[in-house]
C-alpha positions as CSV (number, residue, x, y, z in Angstrom):
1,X,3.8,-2.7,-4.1
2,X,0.1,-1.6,-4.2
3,X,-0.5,-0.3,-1.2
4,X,1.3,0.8,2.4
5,X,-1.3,2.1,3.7
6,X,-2.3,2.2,7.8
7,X,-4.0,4.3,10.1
8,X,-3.6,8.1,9.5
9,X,-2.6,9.8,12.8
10,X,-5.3,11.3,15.0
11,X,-4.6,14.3,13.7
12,X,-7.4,14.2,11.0
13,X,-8.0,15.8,7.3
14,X,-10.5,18.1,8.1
15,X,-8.4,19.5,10.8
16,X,-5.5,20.5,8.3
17,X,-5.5,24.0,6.1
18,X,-5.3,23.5,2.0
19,X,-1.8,23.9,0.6
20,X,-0.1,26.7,0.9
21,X,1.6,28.7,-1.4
22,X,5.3,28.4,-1.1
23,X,7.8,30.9,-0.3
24,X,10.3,31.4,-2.8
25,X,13.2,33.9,-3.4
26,X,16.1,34.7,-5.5
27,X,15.5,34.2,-9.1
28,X,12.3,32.2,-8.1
29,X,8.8,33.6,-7.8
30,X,5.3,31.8,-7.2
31,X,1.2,32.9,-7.6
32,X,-1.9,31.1,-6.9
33,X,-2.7,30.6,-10.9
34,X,-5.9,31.9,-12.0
35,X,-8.8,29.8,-14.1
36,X,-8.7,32.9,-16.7
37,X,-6.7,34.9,-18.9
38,X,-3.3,34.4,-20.1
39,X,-3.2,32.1,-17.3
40,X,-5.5,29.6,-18.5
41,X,-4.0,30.0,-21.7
42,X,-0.5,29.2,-20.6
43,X,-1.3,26.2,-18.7
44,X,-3.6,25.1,-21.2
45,X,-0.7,25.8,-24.1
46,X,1.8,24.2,-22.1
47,X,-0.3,21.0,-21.2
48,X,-0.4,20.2,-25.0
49,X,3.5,19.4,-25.0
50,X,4.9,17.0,-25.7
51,X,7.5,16.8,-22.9
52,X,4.1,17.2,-20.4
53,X,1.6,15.4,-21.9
54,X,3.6,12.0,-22.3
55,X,3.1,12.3,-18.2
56,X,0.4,14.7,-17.0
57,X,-2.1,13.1,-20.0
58,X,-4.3,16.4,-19.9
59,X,-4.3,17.5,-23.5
60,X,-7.6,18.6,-22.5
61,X,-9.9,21.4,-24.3
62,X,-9.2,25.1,-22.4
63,X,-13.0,24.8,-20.7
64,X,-11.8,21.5,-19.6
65,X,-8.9,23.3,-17.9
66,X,-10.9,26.0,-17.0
67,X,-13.4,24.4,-14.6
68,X,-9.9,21.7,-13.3
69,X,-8.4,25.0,-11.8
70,X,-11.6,26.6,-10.8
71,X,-12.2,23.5,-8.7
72,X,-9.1,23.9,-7.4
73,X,-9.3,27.0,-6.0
74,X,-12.6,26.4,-4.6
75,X,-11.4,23.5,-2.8
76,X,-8.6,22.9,-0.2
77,X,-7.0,19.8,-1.3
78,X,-5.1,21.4,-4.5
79,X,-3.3,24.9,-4.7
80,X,-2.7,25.3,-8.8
81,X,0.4,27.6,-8.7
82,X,2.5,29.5,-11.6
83,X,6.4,29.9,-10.6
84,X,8.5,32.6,-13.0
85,X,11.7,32.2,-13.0
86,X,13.6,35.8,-13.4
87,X,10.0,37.2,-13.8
88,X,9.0,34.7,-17.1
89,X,6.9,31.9,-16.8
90,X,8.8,28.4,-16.4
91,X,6.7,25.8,-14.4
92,X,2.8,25.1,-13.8
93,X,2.7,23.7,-9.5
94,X,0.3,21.7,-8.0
95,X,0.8,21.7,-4.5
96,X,-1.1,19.0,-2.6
97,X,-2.1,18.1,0.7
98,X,-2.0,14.4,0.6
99,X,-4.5,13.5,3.3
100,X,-7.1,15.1,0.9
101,X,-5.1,13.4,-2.3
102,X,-5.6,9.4,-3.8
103,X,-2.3,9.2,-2.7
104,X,-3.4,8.8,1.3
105,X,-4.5,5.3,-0.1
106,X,-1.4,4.2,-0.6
107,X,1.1,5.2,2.3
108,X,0.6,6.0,6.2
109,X,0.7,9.7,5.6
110,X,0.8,12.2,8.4
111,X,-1.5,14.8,8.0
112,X,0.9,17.7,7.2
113,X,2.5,15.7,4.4
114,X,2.2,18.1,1.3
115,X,2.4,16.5,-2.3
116,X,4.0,18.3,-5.5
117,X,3.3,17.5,-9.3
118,X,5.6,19.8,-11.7
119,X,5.8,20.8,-15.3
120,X,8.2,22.9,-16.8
121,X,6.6,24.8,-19.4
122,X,9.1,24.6,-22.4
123,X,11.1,21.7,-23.1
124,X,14.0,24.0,-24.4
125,X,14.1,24.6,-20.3
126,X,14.5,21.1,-19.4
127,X,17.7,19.1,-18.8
128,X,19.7,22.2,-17.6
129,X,19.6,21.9,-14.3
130,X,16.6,24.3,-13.5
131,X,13.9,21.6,-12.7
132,X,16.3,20.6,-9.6
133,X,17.1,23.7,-8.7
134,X,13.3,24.9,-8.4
135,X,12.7,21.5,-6.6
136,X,14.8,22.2,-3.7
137,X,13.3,26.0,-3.9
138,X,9.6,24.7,-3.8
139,X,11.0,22.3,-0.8
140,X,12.4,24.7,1.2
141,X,9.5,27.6,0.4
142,X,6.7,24.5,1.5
143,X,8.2,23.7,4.9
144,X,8.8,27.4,5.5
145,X,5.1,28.5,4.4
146,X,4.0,25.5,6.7
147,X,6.3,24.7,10.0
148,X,3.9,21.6,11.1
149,X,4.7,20.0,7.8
150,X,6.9,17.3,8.4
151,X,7.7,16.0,4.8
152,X,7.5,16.8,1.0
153,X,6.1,13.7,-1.1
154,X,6.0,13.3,-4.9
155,X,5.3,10.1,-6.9
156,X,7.0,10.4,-9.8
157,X,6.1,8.1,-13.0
158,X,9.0,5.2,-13.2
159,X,9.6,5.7,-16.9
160,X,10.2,9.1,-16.4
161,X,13.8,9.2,-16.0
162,X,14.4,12.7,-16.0
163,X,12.0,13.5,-13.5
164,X,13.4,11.1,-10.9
165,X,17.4,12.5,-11.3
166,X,15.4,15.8,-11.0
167,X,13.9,14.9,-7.8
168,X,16.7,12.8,-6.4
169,X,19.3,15.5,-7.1
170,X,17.0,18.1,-4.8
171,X,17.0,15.7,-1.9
172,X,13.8,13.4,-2.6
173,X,14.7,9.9,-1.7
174,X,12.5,7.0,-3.0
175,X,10.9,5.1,0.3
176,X,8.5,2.5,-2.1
177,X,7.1,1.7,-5.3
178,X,3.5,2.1,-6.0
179,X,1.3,1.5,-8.8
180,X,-1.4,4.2,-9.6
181,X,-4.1,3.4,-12.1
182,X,-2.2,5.2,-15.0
183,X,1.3,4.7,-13.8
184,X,4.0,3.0,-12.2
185,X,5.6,5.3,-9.7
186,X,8.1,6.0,-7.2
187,X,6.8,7.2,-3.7
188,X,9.5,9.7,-3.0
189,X,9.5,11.9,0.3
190,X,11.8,14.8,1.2
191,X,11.9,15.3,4.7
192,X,12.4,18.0,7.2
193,X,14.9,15.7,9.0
194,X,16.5,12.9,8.3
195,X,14.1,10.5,10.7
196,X,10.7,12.2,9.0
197,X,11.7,9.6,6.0
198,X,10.0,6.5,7.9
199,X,6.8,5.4,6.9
């Protein structure tokens, strides 16, 4: 499937605030990420993975990554975020408002719909359980930071099996199959209530 979408509700995009920052607690904390310092340099170490760049594909030079989250920040369509996780850093957040996003081209979004895209700094932190547990944190801290948001949307790359248990076992159910132009993926949505998963 290519392609579900229809007519965006009246509600329009330039009506609707960026992304916000979601609230977290317990172990968890977020920040806005900044295009500078040890910030850049984090992000830009951690995009050079392995684990990440099999996915993400943004092995880019650290000006590259400079002026991506600069443009970020100057816009309202993509909130870069850092999340800590007992006060080190763990995951590098883009939080997405998917009327502004490629991704309105291939679903009927609503215009609250946020998006997430996730990488979890060091592999040695993968496949313990943590990426799901953040999942349902960055859930819960989205539709709290935003009450008119209806639903939580990520479109996960098919081959990317670890990612999808991830998202599945934080409440993300798959709704479609799309194809992207670098990727196969699975349209997944995590809704407020159980009838917010229709498209």
């Amino acid at each position: 499937m290519t392609s579900l979408h229809q007519e965006a509700p009246t509600d329009t995009a330039t009506t609707v605030p960026g992304p916000p920052l979601p609230r977290l607690g317990g172990r968890w904390t977020a920040r806005v990420a900044r295009s500078e310092g040890a910030d850049l340099d984090l992000v830009h170490g951690w995009m050079h993975s392995p684990h990440i760049e099999a996915f993400w594909h943004q092995a880019w030079p650290v000006e590259r990554w400079e002026e991506e989250i600069s443009g970020h920040l100057a816009g309202d369509a993509i909130l870069p975020v850092l999340v800590d996780l007992d006060g080190d850093p763990f995951a590098y957040i883009e939080v997405y408002r998917v009327a502004r996003d490629r991704l309105a081209d291939y679903y009927p979004y609503w215009p609250r719909d946020l998006g997430l895209h996730i990488a979890i700094g060091e592999q040695s932190r993968t496949g313990r359980g943590l990426g799901r547990e953040l999942l349902r944190a960055l859930v819960d801290g989205l539709l709290s930071a935003d009450p008119s948001c209806r639903r939580v949307v990520a479109e996960p790359d098919l081959t990317n099996e670890p990612s999808l248990r991830a998202f599945a076992a934080a409440g993300f159910h798959e709704v479609a199959r799309i194809e992207l132009p670098e990727k196969k993926a699975s349209l997944m949505f995590h809704p407020r209530e159980e009838r917010d998963l229709a498209l």
